[in-house]
C-alpha angles and dihedrals in degrees: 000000000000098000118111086241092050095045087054093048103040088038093042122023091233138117117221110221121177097146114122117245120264111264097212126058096258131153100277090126100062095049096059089050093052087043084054090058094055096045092053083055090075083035110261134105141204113255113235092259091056096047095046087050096048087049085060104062138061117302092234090048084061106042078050102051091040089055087068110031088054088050089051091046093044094051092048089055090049087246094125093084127054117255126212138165132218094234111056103214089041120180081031124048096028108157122237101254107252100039083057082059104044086053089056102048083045091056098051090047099050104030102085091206110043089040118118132206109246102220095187128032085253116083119200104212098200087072096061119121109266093017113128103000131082123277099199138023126263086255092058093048085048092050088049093050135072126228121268114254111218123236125193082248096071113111118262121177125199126242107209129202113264133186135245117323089239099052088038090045083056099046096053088053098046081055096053102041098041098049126109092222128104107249130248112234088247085057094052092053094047088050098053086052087048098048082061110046085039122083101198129023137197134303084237140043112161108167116082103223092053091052087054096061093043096056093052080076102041080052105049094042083047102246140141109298113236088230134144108144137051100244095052086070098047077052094060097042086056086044096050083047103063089253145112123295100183077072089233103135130012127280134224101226114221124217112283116223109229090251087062095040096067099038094056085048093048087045094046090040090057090050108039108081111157087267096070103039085092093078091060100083090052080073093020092144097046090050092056094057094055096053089062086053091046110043092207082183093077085060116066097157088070099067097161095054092057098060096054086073087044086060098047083047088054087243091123129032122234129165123206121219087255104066084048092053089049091047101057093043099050082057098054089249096129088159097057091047087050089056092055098046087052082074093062101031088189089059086049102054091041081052100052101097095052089043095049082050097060102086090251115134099279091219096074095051095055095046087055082054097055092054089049097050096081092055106046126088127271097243093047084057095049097045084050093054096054091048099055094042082063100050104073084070121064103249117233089236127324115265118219113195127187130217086257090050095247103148139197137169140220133177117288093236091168118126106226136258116247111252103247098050083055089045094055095041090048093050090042091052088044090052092055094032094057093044084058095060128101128254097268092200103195101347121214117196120187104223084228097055092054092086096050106114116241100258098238095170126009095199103101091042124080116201123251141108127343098349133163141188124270111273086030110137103200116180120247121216129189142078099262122011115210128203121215135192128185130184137176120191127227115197106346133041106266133182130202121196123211114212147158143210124208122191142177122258080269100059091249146082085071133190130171152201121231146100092311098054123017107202140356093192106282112046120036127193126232101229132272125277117199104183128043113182090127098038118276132212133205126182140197117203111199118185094209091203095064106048118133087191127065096205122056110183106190111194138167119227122198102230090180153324127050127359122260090257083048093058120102084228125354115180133163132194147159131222135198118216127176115219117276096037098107110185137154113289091268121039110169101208082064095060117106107170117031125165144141122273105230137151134083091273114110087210127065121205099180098168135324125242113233129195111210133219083254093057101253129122128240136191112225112191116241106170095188158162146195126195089225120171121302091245140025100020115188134174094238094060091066117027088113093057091037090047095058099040096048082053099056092053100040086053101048124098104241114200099240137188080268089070092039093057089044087068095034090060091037084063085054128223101309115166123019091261125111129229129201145188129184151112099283126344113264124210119278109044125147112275099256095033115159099230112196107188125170084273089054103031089101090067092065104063111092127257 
């Protein structure tokens, strides 16, 4: 849903209503209860206040309004597609491996007319008759199913009240551009639809990206640019372009009109003081390619601006901060590096590791930390914190992770730090993190939401249901879980692949589910699809009871055809059933995670699945990606690497909301005001609580 309606209702759980009640007696109430049983259909329902509200207004202002909030809910839930499996009676029925294939090699021998020639002693099997495409029609697999009987576990998500969809539309901007969060790509899109339907926007905007997007607007309305380094302008100019401006990937620059030309140089001329030329060669390309669209030359009065091209040509020397840094240390004058990175206090904390490596007194770098504490940002202090809280144990290998979520590992070849330096640089970074923080007032933590990791960067994670940041450990409930993936594709014929990987407590002995093997007792696969033009499901069933592995990894491989961010449409998502419900192989009131596959991997690692001591099963987010082959991905061909990397994060100490209400109740009740964290609100809050959900947590860490 792009619309600004649909952003406010899938980000935020509300329902804008500005509509003015009906001023006769009509039948506006029982339309909003017949749109609440639909919506408890997908597995959502409208809060008392809602439906109060609905039941006020004129009946065809409803059906109206329902139309479009059940599409965006759908849609959320991954209900908006229809959903069918290979085999039929899928999770019963399913066929032992090899005797689904030696049906298959039977009927194209003995079928006249489905037979083939073999034209080579290899046979690819893929290729048989029949093989990875339906065999019956959406209306056959719902004949041969029976209808899901409800249980109070199902999921059911609230719909709240919301205001107008002016006011709600603000306050979602004023969210995503003022957050100190690296965005999502979805948020960036989202944000782009918000600048231009807001009039204002908020004092502060610190995250680049978010600027960026913001000043396509100011540019293009002919106001001030929000600039003050080089490189925000390079960012614009990709923005206003149609490209990247992460920066990512390069971008082709489009024709300027003369208006815009000399707005981006006077911009660029304000910013670019010999200091921060520096920054130019790490873009040096990309700044080339502007200065062709810009033609600096027509305007002599903007010296500075000038030179910044100069720069990117070789004409003119600069040196970053970084190449000084390198130098010095490379040198063995730690001192001198820790003088340079004072200057950029963010640089210094992202640095301390290394710093505190180098053989200088630790003593002096910390007390250098300590002076650049205050003027670092919150989320450098937080990302700080977590790192050094993982580096007293030995790691089972260092994750590197991407803005596009695309990890790798390597071995963790670092000697240690000695304890107590940990333990002073840990108590210095609590002690600023905690004056940051907000006056919590009474604070209110839901005992679900302590384990939900501290959303650090949202780059690697696309919005949808149920979803949660990288490192979050979330409960699952339920008798059997069942992973679903759904593709569409959008020019070649492309074929994704579900699998999963199951392991022993010590991340070996491993077996899988996929295309090459069907079921091992306890989890069955649905049956491999080959071809999506039309849209195209697969599905893992997993009986948690009966599981003879504690870790369960599902993944889905790109086999062939186009990449997830190609695909006309890519989602994955997981349920939770009890036995005897029976139910077609997607319901959508039993999902309970549902979001959009993205990124340049071939191989998606949304969570892993992890068996306690106590017997229940949790969900810990993963949010990755591997690079994988270009063609013919299997699980098989990666359970080393997946193996390793799934290790590394299980094992890491997120900082989590745990950690954050810890300081918050360290600070004490201050004003009358409540604050509360958890999952979703529930009823009854104070009038003017400050509600932090999966969707808000973000707001909560400092500046």
């Amino acid at each position: 849903m792009d619309t600004l309606e649909g952003l406010v209702i899938t980000r935020r759980l509300r329902v804008p209503v500005d509509a003015p009640a009906a001023t006769t007696p009509g039948w506006g109430e029982v339309a909003a209860r017949q749109l609440d049983a639909a919506l408890l259909s997908v597995g959502f329902t409208c809060s008392a206040a809602l439906l109060e509200r609905l039941g006020r207004l004129p009946g065809e202002t409803v059906v109206d309004l329902g139309v479009r909030v059940l599409a965006a809910v759908r849609h959320l839930a991954g209900d908006h597609v229809r959903h069918n499996a290979y085999f039929i009676d899928f999770p019963r029925n399913v066929p032992d491996t090899l005797e689904f294939w030696a049906g298959l090699l039977r009927q194209a021998m003995l079928d006249p007319v489905a037979a083939t020639p073999v034209p080579s002693p290899v046979l690819d099997l893929l290729t048989l008759p029949g093989y990875g495409r339906y065999r019956h029609t959406y209306a056959d697999l719902l004949a041969a199913h029976a209808e899901l009987v409800p249980l109070a576990g199902d999921r059911v998500t609230v719909l709240e009240l919301g205001g107008s969809l002016e006011a709600e539309a603000r306050e979602l901007y004023h969210s995503l551009a003022g957050s100190e969060v690296p965005p999502a790509a979805e948020d960036l899109t989202a944000l782009r639809s918000l600048a231009a339907f807001c009039d204002d926007e908020p004092e502060r905007i610190p995250v680049r990206e978010n600027r960026a997007v913001v000043n396509e607007v100011r540019l293009a309305a002919g106001r001030p640019l929000l600039v003050d380094t080089v490189t925000d302008v390079l960012r614009l100019a990709c923005g206003c372009s149609g490209g990247d401006v992460t920066l990512a990937v390069p971008t082709r620059f489009r024709s300027f009109r003369r208006a815009e030309r000399r707005a981006l140089l006077q911009a660029l001329d304000a910013v670019a003081s010999p200091a921060r030329l520096g920054d130019v060669p790490r873009y040096r390309e990309q700044w080339k390619r502007l200065g062709e669209r810009l033609h600096p030359g027509e305007y002599p009065r903007l010296p500075r601006a000038a030179h910044v091209f100069e720069v990117a040509r070789g004409l003119r020397r600069a040196r970053g901060l970084d190449s000084r840094v390198e130098e010095a240390l490379s040198a063995g004058r730690t001192g001198e590096a820790v003088d340079l990175l004072e200057r950029s206090p963010g640089a210094l904390l992202r640095r301390l590791d290394h710093l505190l490596r180098t053989g200088s007194p630790a003593s002096a770098v910390l007390d250098a930390a300590e002076r650049a504490a205050a003027g670092a940002s919150g989320r450098v202090l937080l990302s700080l914190r977590e790192h050094l809280q993982n580096r007293l144990v030995p790691a089972a290998g260092r994750v590197f992770v991407n803005r596009h979520g695309r990890a790798w590992t390597t071995d963790d070849a670092r000697p240690p730090i000695e304890e107590d330096v940990v333990s002073r640089a840990v108590t210095l970074l609590d002690e600023e993190i905690t004056r940051r923080l907000p006056d919590p007032g009474t604070l209110i933590v839901d005992p679900e939401a302590l384990d939900i990791a501290l959303p650090l960067s949202g780059k690697a994670v696309a919005p949808g249901l149920g979803m949660l940041p990288r490192g979050s450990l979330s409960a699952v409930d339920g008798e059997s879980l069942r992973f679903f993936v759904h593709w569409r594709q959008a020019e070649r014929s492309t074929d994704y692949d579900l699998s999963a990987l199951m392991l022993d407590a010590s991340y070996g002995d491993p077996e899988h589910i996929s295309w090459t093997n069907y079921g091992n007792g306890f989890a069955d696969y649905s049956g491999d699809l080959v071809d999506a033009p039309d849209g195209a499901s697969e599905f893992i069933d997993v009986r948690l009871a009966r599981a003879t592995r504690p870790i369960v990894i599902p993944q889905v491989h790109i086999y062939s055809g186009e990449a997830f961010d190609e695909a006309a449409e890519a989602f994955f998502g997981y349920m939770t059933r009890d036995a005897g419900q029976e139910g077609m192989p997607f319901e959508p009131r039993t999902v309970r995670m549902k979001s959009d596959l993205r990124g340049s991997g071939r191989v998606a690692l949304p969570f892993v699945l992890l068996r306690g001591d106590d017997g229940a099963w949790r969900v810990k987010w993963l949010h990755l990606y591997l690079r994988g082959a270009p063609r013919f991905n299997q699980v098989e061909g990666n359970r080393l690497t997946t193996s390793l990397l799934v290790r590394s994060i299980v094992e890491r100490d997120h900082l989590r909301v745990r950690y954050l209400a810890g300081l918050l109740r360290r600070k004490g009740p201050g004003g009358g005001h409540t604050t509360y964290i958890g999952l979703q609100a529930p009823a009854g809050l104070p009038a003017g609580t400050r509600v932090y959900t999966p969707g808000t947590l973000h707001e909560l860490i400092p500046a």
